[in-house]
N, C-alpha and C positions, 0 to 999 in steps of 0.2 A: 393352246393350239398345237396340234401335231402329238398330242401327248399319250391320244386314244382318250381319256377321262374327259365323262361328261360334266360339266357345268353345275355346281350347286343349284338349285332351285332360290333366287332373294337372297345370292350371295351377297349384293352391293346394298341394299338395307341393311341383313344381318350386318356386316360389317359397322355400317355406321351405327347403328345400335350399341354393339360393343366397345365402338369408340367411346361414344358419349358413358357407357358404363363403366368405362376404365378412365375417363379423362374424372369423373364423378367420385371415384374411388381414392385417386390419387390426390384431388384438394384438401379432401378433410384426413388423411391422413399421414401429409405433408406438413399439414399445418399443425399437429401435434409433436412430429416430428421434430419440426424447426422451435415450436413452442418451447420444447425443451432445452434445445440448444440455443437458443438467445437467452434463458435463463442464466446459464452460466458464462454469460459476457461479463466481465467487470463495468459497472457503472452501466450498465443499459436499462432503457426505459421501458418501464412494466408491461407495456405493450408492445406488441408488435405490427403489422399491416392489418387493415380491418377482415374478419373472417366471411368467406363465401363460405364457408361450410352448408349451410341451409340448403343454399342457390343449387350447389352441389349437387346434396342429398336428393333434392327435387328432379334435378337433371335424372339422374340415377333413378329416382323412383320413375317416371317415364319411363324410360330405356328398358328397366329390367319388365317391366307391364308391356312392351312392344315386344321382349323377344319373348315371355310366357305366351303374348296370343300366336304366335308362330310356332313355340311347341304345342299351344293346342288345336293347330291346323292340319298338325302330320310335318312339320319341319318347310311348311308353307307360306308363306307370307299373303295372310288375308286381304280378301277386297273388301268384305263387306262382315259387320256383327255377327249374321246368320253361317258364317262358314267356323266361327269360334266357340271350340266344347270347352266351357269353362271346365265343368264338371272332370274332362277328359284328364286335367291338370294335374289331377289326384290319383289317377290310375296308373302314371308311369314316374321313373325317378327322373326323367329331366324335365317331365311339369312337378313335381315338389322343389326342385332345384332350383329352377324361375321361379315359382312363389315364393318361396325363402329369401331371394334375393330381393323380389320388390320389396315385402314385408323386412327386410334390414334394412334398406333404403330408408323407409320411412322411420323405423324406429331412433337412426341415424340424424334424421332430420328433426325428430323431436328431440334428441337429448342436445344437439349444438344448440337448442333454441332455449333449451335450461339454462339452470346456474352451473352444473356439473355438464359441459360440453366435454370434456377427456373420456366420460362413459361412452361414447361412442365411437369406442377404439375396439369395443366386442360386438356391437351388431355389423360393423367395417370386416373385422374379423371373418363374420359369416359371411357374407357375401364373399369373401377371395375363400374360405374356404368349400363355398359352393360350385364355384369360378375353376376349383380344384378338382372336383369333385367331375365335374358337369364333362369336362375337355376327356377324362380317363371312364370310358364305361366300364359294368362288370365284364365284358368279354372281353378287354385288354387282357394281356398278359401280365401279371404282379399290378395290377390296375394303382395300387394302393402306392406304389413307387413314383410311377410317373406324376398321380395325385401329390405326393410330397414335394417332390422337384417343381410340381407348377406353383403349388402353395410359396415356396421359397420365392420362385423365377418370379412371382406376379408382385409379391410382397415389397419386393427388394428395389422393383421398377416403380412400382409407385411410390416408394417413400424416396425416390430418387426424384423422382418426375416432379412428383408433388413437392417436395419440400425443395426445391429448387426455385421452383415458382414464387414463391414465402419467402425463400430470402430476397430473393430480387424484390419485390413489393416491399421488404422490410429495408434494404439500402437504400429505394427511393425515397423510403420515410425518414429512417435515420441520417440520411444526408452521408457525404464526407467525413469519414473523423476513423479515428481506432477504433469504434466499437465496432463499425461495418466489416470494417478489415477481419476482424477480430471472428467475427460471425459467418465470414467467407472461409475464415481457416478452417472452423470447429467441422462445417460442413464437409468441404473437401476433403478433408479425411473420412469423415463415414463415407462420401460417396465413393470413394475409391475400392473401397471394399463392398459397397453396396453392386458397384460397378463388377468386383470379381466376381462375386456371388453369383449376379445374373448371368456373368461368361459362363462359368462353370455347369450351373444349373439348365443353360439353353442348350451347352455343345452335347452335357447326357444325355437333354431329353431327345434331341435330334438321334443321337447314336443309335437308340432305342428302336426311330423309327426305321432309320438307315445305317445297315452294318458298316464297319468300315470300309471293308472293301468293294464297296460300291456307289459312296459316297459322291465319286467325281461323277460317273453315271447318272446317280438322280439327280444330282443340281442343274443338270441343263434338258432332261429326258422326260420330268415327274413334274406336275402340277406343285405339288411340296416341295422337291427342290428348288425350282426356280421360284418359290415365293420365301425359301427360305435363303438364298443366296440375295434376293432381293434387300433381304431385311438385314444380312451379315455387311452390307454394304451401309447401308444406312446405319446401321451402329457403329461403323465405322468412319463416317460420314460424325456423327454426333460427338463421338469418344474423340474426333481432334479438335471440334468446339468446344468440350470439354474444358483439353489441356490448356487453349489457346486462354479460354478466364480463369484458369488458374495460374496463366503464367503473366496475363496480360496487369494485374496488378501489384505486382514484384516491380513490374519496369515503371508503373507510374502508382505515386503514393494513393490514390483514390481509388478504394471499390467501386467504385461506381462505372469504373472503365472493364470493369468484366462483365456488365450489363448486356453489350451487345454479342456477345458469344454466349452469351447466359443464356440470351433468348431464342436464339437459335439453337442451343442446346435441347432446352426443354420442348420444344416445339419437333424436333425430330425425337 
């Protein structure tokens, strides 16, 4: 409002689309994630919390099938079968974009469903590299830059998001004891750098769009500003839920008391 800029057309679906595409992204490569880092617990149990991966993938393939029929409507959100050109899919790069991504989806959910579930850390791949791809068209400027910095920015959030989730499900498993602890630690050190990564990586891409010296300007003037001050708050908001379960089990010997900042964490 007040901003002059008209309204996306199925802003509030697309959105939730890409929720469920990023929340789908982030289980099964959270969960390989952490996979690995409970491996190097001393004495911990071959398993860890049971895998949604599947559940995931599925979500995911939905999602990425809902926003392909919206780039084959004209960036519309259809009513009805008859207003969707399959065909149409094929004739621009962000309908090969969307099909690439449902087709990862699914091939994601076949391999969790194998013997070898870790193979599905390259069709996971494709999709954030499409996810990459899709946000920088060829008429951006150095398109190919901004593509790199989202590949990182989206990378680094979901293995954050997701493998947070996985431990929390794996301290409720593993109970009370050293090994939880121990697997709270291995964590919070990559997220903490998972954590800079994504600073780093969100405040160039923003720069990109807005030079410096006009920064304070768009954030209260611009559609984009105010959705991005919106979200600087909220990661700010999360980044002291954060600290709070990493500090909150130093004071008391139980992981299990970083639980409730955990999930307020990952949830924001």
């Amino acid at each position: 409002h007040g901003t002059g800029e008209a309204a996306a057309p199925g802003a509030g679906a697309v959105a939730l689309l890409r929720t469920v595409l990023f929340a789908a992204l982030c289980v099964p490569l959270g969960e390989l994630f952490v996979g690995r880092l409970a491996r190097a617990v001393p004495g911990a149990p071959p398993d860890v919390a049971r895998s949604w991966a599947p559940w995931a993938a599925a979500a995911g393939f939905v999602a990425a099938l809902g926003l392909a029929s919206v780039v084959a409507t004209g960036n519309l959100v259809p009513h009805s079968l008859s207003e969707i050109d399959v065909g149409g899919l094929y004739a621009s790069r962000d309908g090969k974009l969307a099909l690439l991504e449902a087709n990862a989806f699914l091939v994601a959910g076949l391999c969790a469903r194998s013997g070898r579930p870790a193979v599905q850390v390259w069709p996971l791949a494709a999709v954030v590299a499409a996810e990459a791809l899709r946000a920088h068209p060829s008429t951006e400027h150095t398109p190919l830059v901004g593509s790199g910095l989202t590949l990182v920015h989206l990378t680094c959030a979901a293995l954050w998001a997701g493998g947070l989730l996985l431990v929390l499900r794996t301290l409720r498993r593993w109970g009370p004891g050293e090994r939880g602890t121990a697997l709270l630690g291995l964590y919070a050190r990559v997220a903490a750098v998972l954590l800079a990564a994504i600073t780093a990586t969100g405040v160039w891409s923003s720069l990109r769009r807005m030079p410096a010296g006009t920064v304070l300007e768009q954030l209260t003037d611009t559609a984009y500003g105010r959705t991005l001050l919106a979200k600087l708050l909220l990661v700010a908001v999360v980044a002291a839920l954060a600290l709070w379960a990493r500090i909150r089990p130093r004071r008391a010997p139980d992981p299990l008391a970083a639980c409730v900042p955990g999930r307020g964490e990952d949830v924001g």
